[in-house]
C-alpha positions, 0 to 999 in steps of 0.5 A, spaced: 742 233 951 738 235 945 735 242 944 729 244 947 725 247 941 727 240 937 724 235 942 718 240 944 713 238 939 716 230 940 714 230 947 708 234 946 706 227 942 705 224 947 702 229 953 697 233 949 694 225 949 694 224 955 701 222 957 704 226 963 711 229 963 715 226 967 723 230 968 725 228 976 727 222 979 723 224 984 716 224 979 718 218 977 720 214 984 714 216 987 710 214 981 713 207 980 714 205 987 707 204 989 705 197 990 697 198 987 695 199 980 698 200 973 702 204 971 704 205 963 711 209 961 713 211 955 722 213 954 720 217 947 726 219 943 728 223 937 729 217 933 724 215 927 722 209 930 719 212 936 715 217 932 713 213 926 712 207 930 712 207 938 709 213 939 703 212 935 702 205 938 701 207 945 697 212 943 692 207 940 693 203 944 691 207 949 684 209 945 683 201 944 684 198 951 683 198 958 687 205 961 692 204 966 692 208 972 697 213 970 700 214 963 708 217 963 713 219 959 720 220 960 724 223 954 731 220 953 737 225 951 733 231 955 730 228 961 736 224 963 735 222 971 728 221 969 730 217 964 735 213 969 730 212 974 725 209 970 730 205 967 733 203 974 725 200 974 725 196 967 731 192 970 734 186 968 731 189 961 737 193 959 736 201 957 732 202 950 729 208 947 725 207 945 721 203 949 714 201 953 713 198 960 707 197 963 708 196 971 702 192 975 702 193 983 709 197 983 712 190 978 714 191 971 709 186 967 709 188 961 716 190 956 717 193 949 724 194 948 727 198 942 729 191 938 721 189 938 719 197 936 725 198 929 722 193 923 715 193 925 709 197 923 705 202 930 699 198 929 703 191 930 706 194 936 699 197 938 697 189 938 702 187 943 701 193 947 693 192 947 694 185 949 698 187 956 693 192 957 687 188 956 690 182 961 692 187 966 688 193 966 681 190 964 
């Protein structure tokens, strides 16, 4: 487990944009077991590519696209049975932090996996997670 004040400002990233915080199993399955609309989660990390990379993308995805329903995210190394249960969702996706799901009507449609994160630059991400969105949630 990492430090609450080093991850603080990692996590405030992404909920001072809009993206709620989620630290239960509970939130999660409540979130992601329902059957209508669209869902984006975002598993942040400490790691370079999720600040330089993965967290910058989502959120302009998220100010260039249709918005989903609901926005969250559940930090990896903090937040562990909450991480776990999204996780258990993205299956057959093995866990990646980070990483991006989107979830249509309680079914993952859309996933960016840390391999498709590290070596390529936010704005390339972004246009894949545009992509999702607009069919998705447009």
């Amino acid at each position: 487990m990492y430090p609450v004040e080093l991850v603080t400002p990692m996590a405030k990233d992404l909920t001072d944009f809009g993206f709620t915080g989620i630290s239960t199993k509970e939130e999660v399955d409540s979130i992601l077991s329902q059957k209508e609309g669209t869902v984006l989660v975002v598993v942040n990390s400490v790691c370079g590519c999720a600040a330089g990379n993965a967290r910058p993308a989502a959120k302009f995805a998220l100010a260039n696209a249709p918005k989903p329903d609901k926005a969250i995210t559940v930090f990896a190394g903090v937040d562990r049975e909450a991480t776990d249960t999204a996780r258990g969702y993205m299956m057959p996706y093995p866990p990646s932090s980070p990483s991006i799901a989107l979830f249509k009507d309680g079914n993952l449609v859309h996933m960016i996996e840390r391999h498709m994160i590290e070596g390529r630059s936010a704005q390339q991400i972004a246009d894949d997670l545009m992509g999702a969105l607009n069919k998705y949630c447009g």
